[in-house]
N, C-alpha and C positions, 0 to 999 in steps of 0.2 A: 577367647579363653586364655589363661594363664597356666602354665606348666613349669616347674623351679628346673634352674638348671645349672650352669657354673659353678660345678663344684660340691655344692650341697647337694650329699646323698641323703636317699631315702632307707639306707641300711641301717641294721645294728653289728653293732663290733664290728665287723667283715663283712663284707657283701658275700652272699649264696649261705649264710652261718646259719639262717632261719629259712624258717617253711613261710611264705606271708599266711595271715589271721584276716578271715572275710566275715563283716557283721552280717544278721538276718538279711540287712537289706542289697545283702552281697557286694559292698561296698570295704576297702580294704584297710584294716583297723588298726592292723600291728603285727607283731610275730608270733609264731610259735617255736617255743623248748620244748620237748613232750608236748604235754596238755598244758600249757602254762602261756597265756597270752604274755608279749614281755611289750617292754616300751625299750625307745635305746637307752641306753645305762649307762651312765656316767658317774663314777663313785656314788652318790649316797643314792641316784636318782629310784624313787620307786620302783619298781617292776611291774605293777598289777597299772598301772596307769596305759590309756589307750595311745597308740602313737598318731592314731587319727580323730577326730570328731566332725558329724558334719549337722548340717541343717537340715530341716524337714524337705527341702528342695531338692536334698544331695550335693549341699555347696559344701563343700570344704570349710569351718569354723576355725577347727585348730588345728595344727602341723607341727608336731616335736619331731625336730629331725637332727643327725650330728652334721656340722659340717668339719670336715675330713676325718671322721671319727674321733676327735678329743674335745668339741666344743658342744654344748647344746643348746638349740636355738628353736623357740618357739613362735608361731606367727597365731596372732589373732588377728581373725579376718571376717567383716561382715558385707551384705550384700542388700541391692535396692529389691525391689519390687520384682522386677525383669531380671533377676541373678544374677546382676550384674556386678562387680566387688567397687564397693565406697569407702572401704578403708581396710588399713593393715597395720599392725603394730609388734615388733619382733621385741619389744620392752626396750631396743634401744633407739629403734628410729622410727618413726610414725607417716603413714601419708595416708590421703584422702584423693577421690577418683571424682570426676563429674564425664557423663555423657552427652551427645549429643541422638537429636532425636532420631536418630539413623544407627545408632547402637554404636559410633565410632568414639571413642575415649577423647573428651574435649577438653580435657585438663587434669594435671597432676599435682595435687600442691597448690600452687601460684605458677605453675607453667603452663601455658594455655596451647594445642598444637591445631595447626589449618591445614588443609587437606587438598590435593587434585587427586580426585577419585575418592578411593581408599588410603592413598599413599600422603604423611606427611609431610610439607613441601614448609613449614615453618615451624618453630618454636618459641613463645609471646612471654614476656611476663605481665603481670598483674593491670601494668603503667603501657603493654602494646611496645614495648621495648624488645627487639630482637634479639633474641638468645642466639640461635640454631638457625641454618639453611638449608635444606636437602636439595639435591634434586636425580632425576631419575631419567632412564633413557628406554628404548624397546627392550633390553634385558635385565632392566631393574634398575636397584639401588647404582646412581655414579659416584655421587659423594655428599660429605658433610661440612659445614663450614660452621663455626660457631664464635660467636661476639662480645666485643665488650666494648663498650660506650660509640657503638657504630662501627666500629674495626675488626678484620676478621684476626682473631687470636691463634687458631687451630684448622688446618684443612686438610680433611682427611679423601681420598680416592681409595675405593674400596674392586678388590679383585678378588671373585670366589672359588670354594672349591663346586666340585660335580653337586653335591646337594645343595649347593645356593649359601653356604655359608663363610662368613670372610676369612679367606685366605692370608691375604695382604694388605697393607695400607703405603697407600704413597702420599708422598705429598706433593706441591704442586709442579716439583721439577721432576716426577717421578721415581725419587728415590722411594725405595721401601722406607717405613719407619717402624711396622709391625708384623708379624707371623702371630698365627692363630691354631688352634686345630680342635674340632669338636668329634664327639662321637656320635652315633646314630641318633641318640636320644638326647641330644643337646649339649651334654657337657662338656664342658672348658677343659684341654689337658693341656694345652698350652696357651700361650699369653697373654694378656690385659684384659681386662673388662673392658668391653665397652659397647656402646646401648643398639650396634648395630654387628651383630655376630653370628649368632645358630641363626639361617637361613635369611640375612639379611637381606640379601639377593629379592627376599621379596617381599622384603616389608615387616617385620617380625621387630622387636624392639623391645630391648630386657632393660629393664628398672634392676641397674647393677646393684642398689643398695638391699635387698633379696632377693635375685635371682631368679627373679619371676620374667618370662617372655610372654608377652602381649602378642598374641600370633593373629589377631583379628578380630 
């Protein structure tokens, strides 16, 4: 499933400022003023417009949401056969999704990922060129290493908090290089993006270009 997180709230103007609005299909659509369904409002943005849409499935279609309350950012998002999501489009960046027949996500784009278990142990491109290396131990996520032209560029060791999510990043002579800190519900309150955070600890993996966490 995918769940947005990093920063992109699901609020209008202020978080607790609305009542949320549940369509027939008791599915959650947008706020309420009085009686007055609103969307989040950003100067001219309509009002009467829903801040959610989904599919006959109960997939999720469209997502107007602000992110930090001044920007407005919409996702169009469509899904396979099995609900599973094949593509996204926020009008400024686009990707495409393929599965494998085990329901595990086999590709993003042109980045192909390979698996021990559940857990991704590599990232390919198009050409089977190494991007990315993970690997993992009895308490989960140990680290990431990522590549260019065969050489490792970037290596991250990763140290969590009590919910599994990254604390710390060292690098290989164990200096810190990063501090993190999530809240219950995923979001980012302090520092960098990056694809291994809310609950990385066990495999969880955000596509920082929206903020969506791939949890399984």
């Amino acid at each position: 499933m995918l769940r947005q997180a990093n920063g992109r709230e699901f609020t209008g103007y202020t978080a607790n400022t609305f009542t949320r609005h549940y369509n027939a299909n008791n599915q959650w659509d947008g706020y309420l003023d009085g009686q007055e369904v609103l969307k989040n409002k950003i100067g001219n943005i309509p009002t009467n417009d829903l801040l959610f849409q989904y599919d006959a499935n109960g997939n999720p279609t469209i997502y107007s949401t602000i992110y930090k309350n001044t920007t407005e950012v919409t996702f169009d998002m469509s899904y396979d056969a099995e609900n599973r999501l094949v593509n996204i489009d926020d009008n400024v960046t686009s990707s495409s999704y393929g599965y494998r027949d085990d329901g595990l996500r086999a590709r993003k784009d042109d980045r192909y990922y390979l698996y021990d278990g559940s857990n991704v142990v590599c990232e390919l491109n198009a050409s089977n060129v190494l991007l990315a290396a993970m690997t993992w131990g009895p308490q989960g996520l140990v680290s990431r290493k990522e590549y260019s032209d065969g050489t490792v560029v970037t290596a991250k060791f990763y140290q969590f908090d009590i919910l599994g999510n990254t604390a710390v990043t060292l690098d290989a002579t164990g200096t810190a290089q990063s501090y993190s800190d999530f809240t219950a519900y995923g979001e980012r309150t302090a520092g960098a993006a990056d694809v291994y955070g809310y609950k990385a600890q066990f495999g969880y993996y955000t596509d920082t270009e929206y903020g969506f966490i791939l949890c399984g």
